[in-house]
C-alpha positions in Angstrom: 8.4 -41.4 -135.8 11.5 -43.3 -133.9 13.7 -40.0 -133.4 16.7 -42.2 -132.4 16.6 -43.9 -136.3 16.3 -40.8 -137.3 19.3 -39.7 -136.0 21.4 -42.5 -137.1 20.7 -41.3 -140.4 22.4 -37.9 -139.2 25.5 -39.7 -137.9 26.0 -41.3 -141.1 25.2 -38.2 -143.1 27.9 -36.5 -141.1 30.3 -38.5 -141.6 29.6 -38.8 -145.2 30.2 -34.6 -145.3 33.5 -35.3 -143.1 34.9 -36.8 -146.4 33.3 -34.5 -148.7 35.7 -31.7 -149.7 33.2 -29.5 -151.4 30.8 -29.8 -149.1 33.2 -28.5 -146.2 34.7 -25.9 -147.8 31.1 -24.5 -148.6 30.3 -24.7 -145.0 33.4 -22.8 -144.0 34.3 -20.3 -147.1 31.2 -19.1 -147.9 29.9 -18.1 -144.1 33.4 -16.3 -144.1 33.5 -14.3 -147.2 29.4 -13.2 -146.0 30.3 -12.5 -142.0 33.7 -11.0 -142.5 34.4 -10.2 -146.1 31.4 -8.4 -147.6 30.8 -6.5 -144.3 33.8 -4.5 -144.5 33.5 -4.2 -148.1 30.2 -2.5 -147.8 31.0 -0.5 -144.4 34.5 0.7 -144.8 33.5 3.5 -147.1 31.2 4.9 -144.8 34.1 5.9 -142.4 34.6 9.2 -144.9 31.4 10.3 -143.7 32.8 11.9 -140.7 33.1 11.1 -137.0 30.5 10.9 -134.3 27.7 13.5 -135.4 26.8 16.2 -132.8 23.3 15.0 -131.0 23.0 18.0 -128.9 21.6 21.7 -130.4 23.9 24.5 -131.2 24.2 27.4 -128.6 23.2 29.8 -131.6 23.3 33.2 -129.4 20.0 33.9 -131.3 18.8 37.5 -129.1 17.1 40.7 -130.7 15.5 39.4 -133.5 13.8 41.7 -135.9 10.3 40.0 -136.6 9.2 39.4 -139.8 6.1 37.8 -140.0 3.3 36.9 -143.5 6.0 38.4 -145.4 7.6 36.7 -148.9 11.3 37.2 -149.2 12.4 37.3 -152.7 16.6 38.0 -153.6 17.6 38.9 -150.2 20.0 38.9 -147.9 19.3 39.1 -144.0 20.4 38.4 -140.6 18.5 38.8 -137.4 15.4 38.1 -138.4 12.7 36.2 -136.9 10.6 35.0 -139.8 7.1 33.3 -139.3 4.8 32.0 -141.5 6.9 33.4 -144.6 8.2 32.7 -147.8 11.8 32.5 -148.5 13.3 32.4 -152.0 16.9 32.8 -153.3 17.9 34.4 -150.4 20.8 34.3 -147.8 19.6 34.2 -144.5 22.1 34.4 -140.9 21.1 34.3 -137.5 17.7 33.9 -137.8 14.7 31.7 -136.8 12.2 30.3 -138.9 8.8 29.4 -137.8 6.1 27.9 -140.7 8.4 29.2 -143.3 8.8 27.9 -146.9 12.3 28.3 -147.7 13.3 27.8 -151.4 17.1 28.0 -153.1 18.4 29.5 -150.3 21.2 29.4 -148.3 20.0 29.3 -144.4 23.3 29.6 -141.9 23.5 29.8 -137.8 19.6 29.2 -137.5 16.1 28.0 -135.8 14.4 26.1 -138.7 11.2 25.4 -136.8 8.2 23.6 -138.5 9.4 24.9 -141.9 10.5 23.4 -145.2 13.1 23.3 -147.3 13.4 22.8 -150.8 16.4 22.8 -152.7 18.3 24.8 -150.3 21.9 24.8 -148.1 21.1 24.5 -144.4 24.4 24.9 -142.5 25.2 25.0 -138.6 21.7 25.4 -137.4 19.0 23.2 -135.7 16.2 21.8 -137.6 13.0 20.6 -135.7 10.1 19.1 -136.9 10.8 20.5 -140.4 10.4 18.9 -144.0 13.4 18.8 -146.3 13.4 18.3 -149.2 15.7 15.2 -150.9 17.4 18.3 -152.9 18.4 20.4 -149.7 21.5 19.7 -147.9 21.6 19.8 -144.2 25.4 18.8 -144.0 27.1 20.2 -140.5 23.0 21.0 -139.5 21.7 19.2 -136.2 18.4 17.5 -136.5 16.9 17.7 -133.1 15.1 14.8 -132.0 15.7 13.3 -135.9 18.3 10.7 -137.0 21.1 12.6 -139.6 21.4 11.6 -143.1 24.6 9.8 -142.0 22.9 7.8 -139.2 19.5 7.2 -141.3 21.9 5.3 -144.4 24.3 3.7 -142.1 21.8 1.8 -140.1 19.8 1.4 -143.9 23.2 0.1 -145.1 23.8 -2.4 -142.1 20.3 -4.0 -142.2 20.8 -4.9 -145.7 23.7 -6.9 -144.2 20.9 -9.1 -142.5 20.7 -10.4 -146.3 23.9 -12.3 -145.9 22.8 -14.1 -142.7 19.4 -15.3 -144.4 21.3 -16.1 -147.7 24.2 -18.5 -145.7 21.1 -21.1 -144.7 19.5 -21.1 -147.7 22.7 -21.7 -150.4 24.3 -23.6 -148.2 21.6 -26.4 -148.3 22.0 -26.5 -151.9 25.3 -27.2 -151.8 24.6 -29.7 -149.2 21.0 -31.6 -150.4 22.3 -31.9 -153.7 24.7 -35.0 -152.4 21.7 -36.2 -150.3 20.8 -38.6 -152.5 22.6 -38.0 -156.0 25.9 -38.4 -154.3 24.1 -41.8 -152.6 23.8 -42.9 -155.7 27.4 -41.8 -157.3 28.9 -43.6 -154.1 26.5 -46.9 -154.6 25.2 -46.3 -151.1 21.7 -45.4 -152.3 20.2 -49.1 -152.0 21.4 -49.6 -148.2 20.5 -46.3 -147.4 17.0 -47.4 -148.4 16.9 -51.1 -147.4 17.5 -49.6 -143.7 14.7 -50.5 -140.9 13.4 -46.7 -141.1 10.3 -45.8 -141.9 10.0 -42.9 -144.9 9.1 -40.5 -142.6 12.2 -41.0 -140.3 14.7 -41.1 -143.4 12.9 -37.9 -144.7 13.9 -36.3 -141.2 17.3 -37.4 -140.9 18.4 -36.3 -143.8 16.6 -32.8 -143.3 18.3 -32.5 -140.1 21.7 -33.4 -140.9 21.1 -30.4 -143.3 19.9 -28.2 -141.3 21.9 -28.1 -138.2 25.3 -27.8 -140.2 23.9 -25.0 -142.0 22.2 -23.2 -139.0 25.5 -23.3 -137.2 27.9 -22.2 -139.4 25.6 -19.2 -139.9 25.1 -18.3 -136.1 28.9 -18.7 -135.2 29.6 -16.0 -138.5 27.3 -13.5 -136.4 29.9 -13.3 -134.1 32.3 -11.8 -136.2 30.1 -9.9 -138.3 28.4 -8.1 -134.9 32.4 -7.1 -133.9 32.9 -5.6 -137.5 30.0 -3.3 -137.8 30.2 -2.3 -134.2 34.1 -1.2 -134.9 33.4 0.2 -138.0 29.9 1.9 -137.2 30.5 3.5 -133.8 32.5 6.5 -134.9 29.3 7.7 -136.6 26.5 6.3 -134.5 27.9 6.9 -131.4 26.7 3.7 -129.5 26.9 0.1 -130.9 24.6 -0.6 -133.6 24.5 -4.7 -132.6 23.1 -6.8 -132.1 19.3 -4.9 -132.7 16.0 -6.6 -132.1 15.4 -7.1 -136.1 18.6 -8.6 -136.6 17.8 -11.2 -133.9 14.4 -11.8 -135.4 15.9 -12.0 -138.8 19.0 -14.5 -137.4 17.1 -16.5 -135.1 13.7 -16.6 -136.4 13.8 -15.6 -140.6 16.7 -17.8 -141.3 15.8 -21.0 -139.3 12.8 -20.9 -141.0 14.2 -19.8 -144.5 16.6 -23.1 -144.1 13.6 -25.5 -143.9 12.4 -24.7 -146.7 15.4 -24.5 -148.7 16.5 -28.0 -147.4 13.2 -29.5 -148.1 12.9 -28.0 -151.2 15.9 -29.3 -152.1 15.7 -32.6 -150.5 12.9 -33.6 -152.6 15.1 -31.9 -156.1 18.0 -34.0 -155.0 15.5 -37.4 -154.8 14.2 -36.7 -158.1 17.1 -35.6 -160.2 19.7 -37.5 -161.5 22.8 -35.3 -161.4 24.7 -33.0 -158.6 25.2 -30.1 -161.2 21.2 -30.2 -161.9 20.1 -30.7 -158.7 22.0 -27.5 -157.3 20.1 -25.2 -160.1 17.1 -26.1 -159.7 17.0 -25.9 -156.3 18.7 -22.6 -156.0 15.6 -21.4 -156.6 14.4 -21.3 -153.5 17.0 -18.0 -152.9 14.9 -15.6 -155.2 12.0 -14.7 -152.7 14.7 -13.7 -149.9 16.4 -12.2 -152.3 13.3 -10.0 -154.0 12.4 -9.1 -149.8 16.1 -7.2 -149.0 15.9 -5.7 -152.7 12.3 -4.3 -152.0 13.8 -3.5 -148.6 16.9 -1.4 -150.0 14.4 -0.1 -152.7 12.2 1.8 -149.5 9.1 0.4 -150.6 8.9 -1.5 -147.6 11.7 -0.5 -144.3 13.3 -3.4 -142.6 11.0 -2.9 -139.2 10.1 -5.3 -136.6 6.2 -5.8 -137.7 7.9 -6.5 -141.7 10.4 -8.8 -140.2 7.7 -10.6 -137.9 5.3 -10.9 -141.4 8.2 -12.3 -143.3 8.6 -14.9 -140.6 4.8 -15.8 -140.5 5.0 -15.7 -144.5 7.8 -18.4 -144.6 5.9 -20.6 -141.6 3.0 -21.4 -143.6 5.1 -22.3 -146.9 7.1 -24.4 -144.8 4.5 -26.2 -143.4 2.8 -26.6 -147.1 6.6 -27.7 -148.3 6.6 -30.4 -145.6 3.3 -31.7 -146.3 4.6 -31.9 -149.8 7.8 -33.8 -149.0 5.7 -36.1 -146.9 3.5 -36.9 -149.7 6.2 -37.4 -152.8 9.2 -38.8 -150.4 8.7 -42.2 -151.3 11.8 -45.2 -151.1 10.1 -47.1 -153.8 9.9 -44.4 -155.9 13.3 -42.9 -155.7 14.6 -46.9 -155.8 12.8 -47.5 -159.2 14.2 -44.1 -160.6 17.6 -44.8 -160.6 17.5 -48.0 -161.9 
C-alpha cells in the first residue's frame, strides 16, 4: 500500500468535512456536552457529601476497660467495656472496644471495632479495622482505618463511569462521520471520481478510515483536558488528593478508545458503502455502541469493577475483533461493487 495516495484521500476527505456543517458541529458539540457538560451534572451532587473525610484514627481516650469476653449482650446499655469474641444485640454501646464481636441493631459510639461485624447497626465516631459491615449499617462520621469511606469508595465508582463518555465520543462520532463517506459521495456526484482515482482498494479503504479516525480521536483527547480539571475541582474536597488522571483512565483513553474507534469506523465504513441513504446508514451502524455500552453498565452494576487487568482484557477483547473487522473490510471493500450498486 502507497501511504502517500492514501493520504490524498485524507486531504480531500477533510476538506470535504470543512464544508459539512453537520459533520463539524458533531465533532465539536458532542465532545463538549460529554467532557464538560455531563461531568458536572453527574459530580456536582456529590459536593453535599461533606468535605475532606478524616484519614487518620480518632484519639478515643479508650483506658480502664471492663473486659467482657464469650459473653452475648442482649437489650443493653454499656460503656467501658472491652468486648471479645461476643455477641451484641439491640444494645447501646460507648467507649468501648470490640474484638471478634457480632454486633446486631445496635448503636456503637466512641469505639475500637476490631475484626468484628456489623449488621444493621449505627457506628458513630469510632475506628473500624478489618471489620465486615454490613450494606444495612451506617458508619457515617466513623473512620475506616486502612479502608476507603463510603464517600471515597462511590465517588471514585461515580468518576470511572465517566470513562464511558470518553469511549462513547470515538465511537458515535464515526457514525456521524462514515455515514457521508460514501452516501454523501454519492449525494454530491463525487462517488465516480472518487473511484476512477489511481488508488488501489486497499489504499482508498485506508484513507477514508483514517480521515475518520484521526478527527474523532482528537476531538476526544483534547475533551480530556477539560474533563481531568472538572473532576479534580469538584472531587478534591472529598478525596483529598487529585483523582486524575489514574492509570485505568489512561488505558481506557489511550488504549480502549483508539481501539473502540477502529472498529466503529470500519464497521461503519463498510454500512456507509452498502447502503443507500445517510439516515440508514447512521442506524445501522450505531450499533457498534451497544458492546461499550453493556461493559460500563456491567461495570456500574459491580459484577465486574473497572480495574486495570478488566480494562487491559477489554482492550485485548476489542484487538482481535478489530483485526477480524479489517479482514472483513478488506474482503467486501470492493470499487466495482460499490460502482454497480448505485447505479
Amino acid at each position: 500500500m502507497r501511504f502517500k495516495k492514501a493520504w490524498v484521500i485524507v486531504r480531500k476527505e477533510f476538506s470535504e468535512f470543512r464544508r459539512n456543517r453537520y459533520i463539524l458541529y458533531s465533532l465539536f458539540l458532542m465532545p463538549i456536552i460529554m467532557a464538560v457538560v455531563l461531568p458536572v451534572a453527574y459530580l456536582v451532587p456529590i459536593t453535599s457529601i461533606g468535605m475532606t473525610p478524616q484519614t487518620q484514627p480518632y484519639d478515643l481516650g479508650l483506658h480502664y476497660l471492663v473486659p467482657a469476653v464469650d459473653v452475648p449482650v442482649n437489650n443493653a446499655s454499656a460503656s467501658g467495656v472491652m468486648f471479645v469474641n461476643c455477641t451484641v444485640t439491640n444494645s447501646l454501646v460507648f467507649d468501648s472496644t470490640f474484638s471478634n464481636c457480632t454486633v446486631t441493631n445496635s448503636l456503637v459510639r466512641n469505639s475500637e471495632f476490631n475484626y468484628s461485624t456489623s449488621v444493621n447497626s449505627v457506628i458513630w465516631h469510632s475506628n473500624i479495622r478489618h471489620s465486615s459491615i454490613d450494606t444495612t449499617s451506617d458508619t457515617t462520621g466513623s473512620i475506616l482505618v486502612g479502608q476507603e469511606s463510603q464517600e471515597v469508595f462511590y465517588t471514585k465508582l461515580l468518576v470511572n463511569s465517566l470513562l464511558m463518555f470518553f469511549v462513547l465520543i470515538p465511537s458515535i462520532i464515526p457514525t456521524v462521520i462514515a455515514s457521508y463517506s460514501f452516501v454523501g459521495e454519492k449525494l454530491n456526484r463525487s462517488l465516480e471520481p472518487l473511484l476512477a482515482t489511481p488508488t488501489t482498494d486497499t489504499e482508498l479503504l485506508a484513507g477514508k478510515t483514517l480521515s475518520i479516525f484521526l478527527p474523532s480521536m482528537l476531538v476526544t483527547w483534547i475533551s480530556l483536558v477539560p474533563t481531568i480539571v472538572i473532576v479534580d475541582t469538584i472531587t478534591k474536597p472529598i478525596l483529598g488528593y487529585y483523582l486524575l488522571p489514574d492509570p485505568i483512565w489512561l488505558v481506557g483513553v489511550f488504549l480502549v478508545a483508539p481501539l473502540v474507534c477502529i472498529l466503529a469506523v470500519l464497521f461503519n465504513v463498510i454500512v456507509s458503502a452498502r447502503v443507500t441513504d445517510v439516515r440508514t446508514s447512521q442506524q445501522i451502524g450505531s450499533i457498534v455502541i451497544l458492546p461499550v455500552i453493556a461493559f460500563f453498565i456491567v461495570g456500574l452494576a459491580g459484577l465486574v469493577t473497572f480495574s486495570m487487568v478488566n480494562m487491559l482484557l477489554f482492550g485485548v477483547a476489542l484487538t482481535a475483533v478489530d483485526v477480524g473487522v479489517i479482514y472483513l473490510a478488506l474482503g467486501t471493500f470492493q470499487r466495482e461493487r460499490i460502482l454497480v450498486r448505485w447505479k
